[in-house]
N, C-alpha and C positions, 0 to 999 in steps of 0.2 A: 901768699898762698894763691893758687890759683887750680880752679877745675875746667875741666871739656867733660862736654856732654854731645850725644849724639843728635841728631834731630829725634827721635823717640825716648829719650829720655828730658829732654829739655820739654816735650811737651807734653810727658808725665809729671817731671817737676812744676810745670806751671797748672797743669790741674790740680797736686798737692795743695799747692797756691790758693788757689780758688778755693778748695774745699774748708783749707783752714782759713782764711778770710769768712765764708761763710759761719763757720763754728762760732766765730769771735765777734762779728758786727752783724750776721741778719735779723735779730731783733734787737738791738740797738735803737734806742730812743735820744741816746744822751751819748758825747765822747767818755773814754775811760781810757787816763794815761796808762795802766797798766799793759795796755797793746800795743802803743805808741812804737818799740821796738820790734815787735812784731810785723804791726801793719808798714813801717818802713822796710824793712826786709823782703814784703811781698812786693812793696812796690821795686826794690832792685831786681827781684828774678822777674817780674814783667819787664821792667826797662830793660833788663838784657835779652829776654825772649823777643822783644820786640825790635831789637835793633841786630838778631841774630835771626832771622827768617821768618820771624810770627810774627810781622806786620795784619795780617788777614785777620787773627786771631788775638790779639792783643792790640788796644788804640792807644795812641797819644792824645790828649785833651792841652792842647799845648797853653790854654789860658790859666790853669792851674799847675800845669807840668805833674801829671799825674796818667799813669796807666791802668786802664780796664780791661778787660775780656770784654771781646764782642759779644752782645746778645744772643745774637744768632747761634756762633758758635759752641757759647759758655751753653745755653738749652740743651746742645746736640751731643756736649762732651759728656767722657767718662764718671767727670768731676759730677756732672748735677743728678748722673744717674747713680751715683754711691751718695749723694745729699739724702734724694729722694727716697733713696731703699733704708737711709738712716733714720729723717723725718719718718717716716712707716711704722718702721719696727718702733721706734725711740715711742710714739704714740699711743700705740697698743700696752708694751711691756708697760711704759708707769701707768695708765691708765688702770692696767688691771692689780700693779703693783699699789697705787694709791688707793683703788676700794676694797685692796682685800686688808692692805692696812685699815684704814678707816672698820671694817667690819670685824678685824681682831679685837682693835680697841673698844668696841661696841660690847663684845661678847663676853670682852673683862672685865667690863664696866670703866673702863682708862685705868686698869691695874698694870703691871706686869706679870707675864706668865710664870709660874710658878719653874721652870728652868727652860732652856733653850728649844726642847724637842717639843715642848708643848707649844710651844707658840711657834715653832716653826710647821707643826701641827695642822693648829686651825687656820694660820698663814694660809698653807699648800691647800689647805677648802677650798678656802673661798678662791684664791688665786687660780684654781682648778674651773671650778665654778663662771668666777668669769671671762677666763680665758675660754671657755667651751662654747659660753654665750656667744663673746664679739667672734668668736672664728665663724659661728654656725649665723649671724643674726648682725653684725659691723655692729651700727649706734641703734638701728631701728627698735629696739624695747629698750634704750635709755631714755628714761624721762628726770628732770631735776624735780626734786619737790619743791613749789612755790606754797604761797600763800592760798594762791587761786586753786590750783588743783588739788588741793588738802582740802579745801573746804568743798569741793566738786565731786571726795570720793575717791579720787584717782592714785593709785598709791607707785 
């Protein structure tokens, strides 16, 4: 099998690259064979991006025989501005997805709702609620409850 790609789509394919590398190892702490197939894969469409004019944009590390995106470039591409617009969104949505669960459960006392529109219900509250918060206010009136500021008053 074999494919041709243009120079604009070989260096759309190598941001795809990028993007899904990011998905799969930027918080990695530890290897996971499950991407093993993956992360090999990425490294073939860099090794061919790079031996096919993206020398600038793609390095060889030749003491490991491994290919990266340049820094510079990888910042400036398409790829980190569709990370960044992900990380964002991805942020907010469970942020306000996880308190307004947490404040369901609160509200049932950790029951379940008596059928789906009712907890979809007070779901959409509070989910409203503090989705109107972060849009009007980001994190500036989240405060975590400690120990110290519960006995300070501060709720």
């Amino acid at each position: 099998m074999e494919l041709s790609f243009s120079k604009t789509e070989l260096k759309a394919l190598v941001e795809m690259a990028v993007m899904a590398d990011w998905v799969m190892t930027a918080h990695d702490t530890e290897d996971d064979e499950r991407k093993d197939d993956y992360l090999k894969l990425i490294q073939k469409i860099f090794a061919f991006a790079h031996k096919n004019g993206m020398k600038n944009e793609i390095e060889h590390l030749e003491d490991i025989n491994e290919f990266f995106p340049d820094e510079e470039w990888e910042e400036k591409s398409l790829a980190r501005a569709f990370i960044n617009e992900f990380e964002e969104k991805t942020f907010w949505d469970e942020l306000v997805e996880r308190l307004a669960e947490r404040e369901l459960n609160r509200k049932l006392n950790n029951k379940k709702a008596s059928n789906f529109e009712e907890h979809m219900e007070i779901f959409n509250e509070f989910a409203t609620k503090f989705g109107e918060e972060f849009a009007e206010h980001g994190i500036e009136n989240l405060l975590v409850a400690t120990a110290d500021n519960k006995k300070a008053g501060k709720k």
